[in-house]
C-alpha positions as CSV (number, residue, x, y, z in Angstrom):
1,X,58.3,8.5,10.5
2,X,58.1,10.0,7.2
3,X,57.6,6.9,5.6
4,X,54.8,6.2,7.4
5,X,53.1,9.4,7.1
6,X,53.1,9.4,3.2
7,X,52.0,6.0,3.5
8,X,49.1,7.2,5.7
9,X,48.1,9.7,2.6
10,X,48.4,7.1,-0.1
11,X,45.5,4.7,1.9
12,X,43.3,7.4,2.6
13,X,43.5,8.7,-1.1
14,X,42.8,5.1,-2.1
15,X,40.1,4.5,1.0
16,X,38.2,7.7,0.0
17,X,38.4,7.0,-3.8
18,X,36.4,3.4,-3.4
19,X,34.0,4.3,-1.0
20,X,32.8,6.9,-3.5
21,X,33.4,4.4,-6.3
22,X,31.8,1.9,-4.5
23,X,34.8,-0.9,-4.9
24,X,36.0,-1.1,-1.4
25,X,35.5,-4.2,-0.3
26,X,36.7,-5.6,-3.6
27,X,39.7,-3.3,-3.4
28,X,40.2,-4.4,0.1
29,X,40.3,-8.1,-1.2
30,X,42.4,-7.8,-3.8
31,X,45.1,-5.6,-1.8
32,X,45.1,-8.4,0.9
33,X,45.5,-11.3,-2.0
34,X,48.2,-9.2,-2.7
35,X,50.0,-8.3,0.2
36,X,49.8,-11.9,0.7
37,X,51.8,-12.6,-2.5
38,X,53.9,-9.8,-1.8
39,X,55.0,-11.3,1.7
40,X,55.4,-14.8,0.3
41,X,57.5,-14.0,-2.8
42,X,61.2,-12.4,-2.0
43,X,61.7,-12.5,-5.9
44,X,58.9,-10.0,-6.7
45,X,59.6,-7.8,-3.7
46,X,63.3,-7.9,-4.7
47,X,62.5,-7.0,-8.4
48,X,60.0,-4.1,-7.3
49,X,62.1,-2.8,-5.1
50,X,65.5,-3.1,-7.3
51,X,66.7,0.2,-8.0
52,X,68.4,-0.6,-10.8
53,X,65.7,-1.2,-13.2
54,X,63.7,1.1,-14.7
55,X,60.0,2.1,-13.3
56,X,58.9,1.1,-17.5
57,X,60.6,-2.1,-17.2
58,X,59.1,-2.6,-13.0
59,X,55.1,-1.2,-15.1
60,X,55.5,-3.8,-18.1
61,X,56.0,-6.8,-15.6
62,X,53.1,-5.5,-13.3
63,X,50.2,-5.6,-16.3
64,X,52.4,-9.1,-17.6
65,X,51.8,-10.7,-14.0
66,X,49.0,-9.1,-12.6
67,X,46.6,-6.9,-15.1
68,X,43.9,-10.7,-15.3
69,X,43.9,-10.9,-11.2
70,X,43.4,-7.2,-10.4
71,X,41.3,-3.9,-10.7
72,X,42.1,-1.9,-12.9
73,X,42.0,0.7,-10.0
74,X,44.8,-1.3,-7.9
75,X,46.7,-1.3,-11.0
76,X,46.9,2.1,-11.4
77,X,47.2,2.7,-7.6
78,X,50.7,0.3,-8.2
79,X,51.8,2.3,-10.9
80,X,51.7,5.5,-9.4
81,X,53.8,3.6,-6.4
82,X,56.4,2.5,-8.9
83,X,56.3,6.1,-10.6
84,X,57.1,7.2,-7.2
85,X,59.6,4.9,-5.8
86,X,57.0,4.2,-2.6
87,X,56.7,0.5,-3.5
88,X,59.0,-0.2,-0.6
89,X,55.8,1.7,1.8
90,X,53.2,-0.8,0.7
91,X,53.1,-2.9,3.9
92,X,52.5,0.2,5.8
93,X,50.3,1.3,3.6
94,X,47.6,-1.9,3.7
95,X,48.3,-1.5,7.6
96,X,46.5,2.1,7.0
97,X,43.9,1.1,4.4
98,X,42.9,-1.7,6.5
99,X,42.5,0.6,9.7
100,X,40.4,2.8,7.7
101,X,37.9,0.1,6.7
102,X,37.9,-1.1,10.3
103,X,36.9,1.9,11.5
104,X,34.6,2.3,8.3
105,X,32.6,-1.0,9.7
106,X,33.1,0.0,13.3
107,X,35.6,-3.5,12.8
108,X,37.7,-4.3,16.6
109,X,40.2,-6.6,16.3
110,X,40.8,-8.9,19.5
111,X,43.2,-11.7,20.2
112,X,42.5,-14.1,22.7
113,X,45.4,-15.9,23.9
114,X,45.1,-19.4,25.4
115,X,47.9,-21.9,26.0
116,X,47.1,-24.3,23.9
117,X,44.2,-24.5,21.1
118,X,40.6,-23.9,21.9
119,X,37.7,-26.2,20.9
120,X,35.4,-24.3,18.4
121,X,32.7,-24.4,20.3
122,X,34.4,-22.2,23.3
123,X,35.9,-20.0,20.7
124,X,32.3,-19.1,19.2
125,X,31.5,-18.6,23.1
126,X,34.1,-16.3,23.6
127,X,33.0,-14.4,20.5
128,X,29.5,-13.9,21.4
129,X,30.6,-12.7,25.2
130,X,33.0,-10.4,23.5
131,X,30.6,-8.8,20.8
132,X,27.9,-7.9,23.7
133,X,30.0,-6.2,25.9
134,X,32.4,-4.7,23.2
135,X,30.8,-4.4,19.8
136,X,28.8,-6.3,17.6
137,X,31.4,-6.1,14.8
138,X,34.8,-7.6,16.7
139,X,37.1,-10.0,14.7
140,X,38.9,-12.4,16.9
141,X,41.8,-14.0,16.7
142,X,43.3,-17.2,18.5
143,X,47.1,-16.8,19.6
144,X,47.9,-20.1,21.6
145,X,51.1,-19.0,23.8
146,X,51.9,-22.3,26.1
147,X,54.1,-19.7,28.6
148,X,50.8,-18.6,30.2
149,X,50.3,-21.8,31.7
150,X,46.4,-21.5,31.8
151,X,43.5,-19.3,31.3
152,X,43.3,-16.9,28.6
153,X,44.5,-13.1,27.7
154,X,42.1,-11.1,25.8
155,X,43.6,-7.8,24.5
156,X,43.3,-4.9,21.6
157,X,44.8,-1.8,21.5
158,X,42.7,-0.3,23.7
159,X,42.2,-3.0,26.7
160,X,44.0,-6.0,28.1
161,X,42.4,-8.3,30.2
162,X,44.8,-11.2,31.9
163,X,43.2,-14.0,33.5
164,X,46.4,-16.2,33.3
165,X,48.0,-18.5,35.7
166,X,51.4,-17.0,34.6
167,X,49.9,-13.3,36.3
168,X,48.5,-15.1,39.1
169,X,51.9,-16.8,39.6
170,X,53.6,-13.3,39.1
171,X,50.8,-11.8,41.7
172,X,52.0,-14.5,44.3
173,X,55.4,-13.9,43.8
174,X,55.7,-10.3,44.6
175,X,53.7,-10.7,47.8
176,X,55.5,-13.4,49.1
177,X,58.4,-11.8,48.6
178,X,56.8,-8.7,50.6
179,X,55.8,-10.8,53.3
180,X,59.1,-12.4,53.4
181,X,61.2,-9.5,53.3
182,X,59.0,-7.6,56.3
183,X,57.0,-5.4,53.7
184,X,60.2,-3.6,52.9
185,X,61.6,-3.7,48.9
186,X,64.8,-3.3,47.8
């Protein structure tokens, strides 16, 4: 919990500091390019995260692998993480800084579950249903999940809507075992 409440103040100290520099979205970017190579490369996490080294040696290897693809301002912002010892909190705290510029944009992120892949053109329908009746600004994502059978989920933290055979199937069950058992459960 404490973890992620530090992390909280880290994104909104970096969040506040580009909207008034004006680098958000390229801060945004790079963070994401990042995280991305964070996620994908067990070495670097391992070597940022090694307690044994020291936080000069863990700074020298950051400018040598990083100072040509990043802002000068992420740079920094990593520093003061491995100054810290909160390098092991950056996860949760792109988790925050991407909230904050999904809330910024007035940004709802949707999933749309299907059982199998949907054609583009039923996707882009979906989208444009979904933007008038939720917001202009949704980002949607495809899950396929093959254990609903048919039809489609649509969910977000704030609404889920199930229009899958597996419910229906679910539905059926429970009242036919009501009708079969007199209306009485166990």
């Amino acid at each position: 919990m404490k973890k992620r409440k530090v992390a909280a103040a880290y994104a909104n100290v970096l969040f506040q500091f580009t909207v008034t520099h004006k680098i958000m979205v390229e801060i945004g970017r790079q963070f994401e390019w990042f995280m991305q190579v964070w996620d994908n490369n067990k070495l670097l996490r391992d070597f940022f995260l090694c307690h044994s080294l020291t936080r000069g040696d863990k700074e020298k290897k950051l400018e040598r692998i990083f100072s040509q693809h990043l802002h000068p301002v992420f740079l920094i912002f990593f520093r003061l993480l491995i100054r810290r010892h909160h390098c092991g909190i950056i996860s949760f705290i792109f988790q925050n800084f991407e909230q904050l510029q999904d809330s910024y944009y007035n940004r709802h992120h949707v999933n749309l579950i299907s059982p199998f892949p949907l054609e583009e053109k039923y996707f882009q329908q979906f989208h444009a249903l979904l933007s008038q009746f939720i917001s202009q600004n949704i980002i949607l994502t495809p899950i396929v999940d093959p254990e609903i059978l048919g039809g489609f989920i649509i969910s977000s933290d704030t609404f889920r809507i199930d229009c899958s055979i597996k419910r229906e199937m679910e539905i059926f069950r429970k009242r036919f075992f009501l009708i079969s058992n007199g209306g009485v459960r166990n």
